[in-house]
N, C-alpha and C positions, 0 to 999 in steps of 0.2 A: 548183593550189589549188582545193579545193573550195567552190563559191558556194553548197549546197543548203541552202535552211533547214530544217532540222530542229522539231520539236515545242516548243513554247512550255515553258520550264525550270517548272519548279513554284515557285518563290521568285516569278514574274512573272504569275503566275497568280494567286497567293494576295494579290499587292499589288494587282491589277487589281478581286479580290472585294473587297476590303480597303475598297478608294476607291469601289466601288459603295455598298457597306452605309454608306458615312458620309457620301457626296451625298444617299441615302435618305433618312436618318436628319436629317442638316440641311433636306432637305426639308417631312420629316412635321412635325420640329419647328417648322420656318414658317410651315406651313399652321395647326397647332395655334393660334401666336399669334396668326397673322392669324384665324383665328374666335373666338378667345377677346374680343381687339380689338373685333371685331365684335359677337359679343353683349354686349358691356358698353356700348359707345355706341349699342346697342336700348333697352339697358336705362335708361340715363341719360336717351336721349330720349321713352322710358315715362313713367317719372318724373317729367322736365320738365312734359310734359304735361298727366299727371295731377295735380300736386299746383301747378303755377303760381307765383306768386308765393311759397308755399309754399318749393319748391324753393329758392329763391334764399337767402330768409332763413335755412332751414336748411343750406344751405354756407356761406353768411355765419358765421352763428353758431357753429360746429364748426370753420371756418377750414381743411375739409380735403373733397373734393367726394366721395371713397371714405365716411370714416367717415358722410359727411353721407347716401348715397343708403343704406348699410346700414339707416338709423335710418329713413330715408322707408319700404326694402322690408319692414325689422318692421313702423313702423304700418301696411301696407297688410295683411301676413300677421293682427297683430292683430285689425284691422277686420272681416277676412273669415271671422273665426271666431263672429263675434259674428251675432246676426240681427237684423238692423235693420230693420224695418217701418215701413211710410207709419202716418200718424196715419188715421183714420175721420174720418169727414166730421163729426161727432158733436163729437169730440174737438177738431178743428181750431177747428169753431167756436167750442168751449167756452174755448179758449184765446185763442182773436182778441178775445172779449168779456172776458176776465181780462187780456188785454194793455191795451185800450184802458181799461180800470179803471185800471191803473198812470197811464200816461200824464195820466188824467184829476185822477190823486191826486198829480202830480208838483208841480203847480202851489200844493198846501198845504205838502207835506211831499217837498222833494225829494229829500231821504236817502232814506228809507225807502222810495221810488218805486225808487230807483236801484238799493238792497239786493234788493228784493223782484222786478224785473228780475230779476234775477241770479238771485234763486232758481227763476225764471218759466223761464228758459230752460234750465236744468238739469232741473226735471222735465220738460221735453218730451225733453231727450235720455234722459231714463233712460225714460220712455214709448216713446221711439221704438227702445230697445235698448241704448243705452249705456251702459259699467257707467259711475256717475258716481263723483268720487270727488276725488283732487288736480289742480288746476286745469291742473297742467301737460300732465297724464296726458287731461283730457279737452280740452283745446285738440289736443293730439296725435293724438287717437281723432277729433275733429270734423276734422281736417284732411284725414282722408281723404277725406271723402265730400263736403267743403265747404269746398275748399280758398281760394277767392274771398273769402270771409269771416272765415276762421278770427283773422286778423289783427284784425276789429274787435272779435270777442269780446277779444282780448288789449287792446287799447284799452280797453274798457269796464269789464273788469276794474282793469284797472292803474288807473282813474281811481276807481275804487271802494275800492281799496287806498290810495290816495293823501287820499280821504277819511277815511276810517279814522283815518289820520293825522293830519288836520287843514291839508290843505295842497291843498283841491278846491274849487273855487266852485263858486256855483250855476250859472253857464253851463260847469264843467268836467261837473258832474254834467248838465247838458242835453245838453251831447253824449256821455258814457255813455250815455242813456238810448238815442240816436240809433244806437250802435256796439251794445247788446243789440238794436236793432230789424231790421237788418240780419242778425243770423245767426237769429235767429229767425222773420222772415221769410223765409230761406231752410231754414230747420228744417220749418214750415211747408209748404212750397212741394213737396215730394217727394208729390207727386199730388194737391194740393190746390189750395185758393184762397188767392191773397194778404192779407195785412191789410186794406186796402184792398177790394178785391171781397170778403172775409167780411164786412165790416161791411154791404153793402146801400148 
């Protein structure tokens, strides 16, 4: 009987390449997910981030945390397209003494204080770059860059909306007045002086 092994048959050879190419292949494909994995919980923890409190309410609200971070990374693609500039010192002032006019005027006419807010802090964003426009649209444009507050402007609004309606007190519209002072103070605040230190 002969014991010599002979040459490895071709059928054992071609199964041998066979199972190479498909350990690879489940390999690369793992490695693929696991970075894919990986850049996406960068990318959520970007986002977290950057947009804060933001973040939360917008997966709240969409009720889904993909569709929710798609809509966070266009407002940011948005944002970044637009050129948003600090106010001049000139300007900031100009607008710290038209704020405290509101405030001053709330106490005759507190609609009209509260309305007139509202319109206060949209010219400074369309001053400062913003295209301004439907409320939802610029609640979402301020969010980028002012994520901390964006929430009070929605407050202020909503209680503004609700006066409209007939259904805001004077202490609802006092704190709208409180909830526009907040983002406009920090509208302000991108290289400037606060309300407070602009007044002297």
């Amino acid at each position: 009987m002969d014991l010599r092994i002979g040459p490895p048959r071709k059928g054992i050879v071609m199964s041998n390449n066979v199972a190479l190419v498909v350990v690879a292949a489940i390999v690369v494909i793992g490695a693929i997910v696991v970075v894919s994995m990986m850049a996406r919980r960068r990318q959520s923890t970007h986002l977290r981030d950057q947009f804060g409190p933001e973040y939360d309410r917008t997966v709240r609200d969409m009720g889904d945390r993909t569709r929710a971070e798609r809509e966070l990374a266009a407002r940011d693609q948005r944002v970044k397209k637009l050129t948003i500039r600090p106010l001049a010192p000139a300007e900031r002032s100009r607008y710290v003494e038209l704020w405290h006019a509101q405030q001053e005027r709330f106490v005759d006419n507190p609609e009209s204080a509260v309305h007139d807010a509202d319109h206060l802090v949209e010219e400074v964003m369309r001053v400062r770059g913003y295209p301004v426009g439907e409320f939802e649209q610029n609640a979402a444009d301020i969010s980028v860059d002012h994520p901390l507050v964006v929430e009070e402007y929605r407050a202020g609004h909503d209680i503004a909306e609700r006066h409209r309606q007939g259904r805001a007190s004077t202490e609802d519209l006092r704190n709208a007045m409180l909830h526009y002072r907040k983002l406009f103070e920090d509208l302000l605040q991108d290289g400037g002086a606060t309300l407070q230190g602009a007044r002297g």
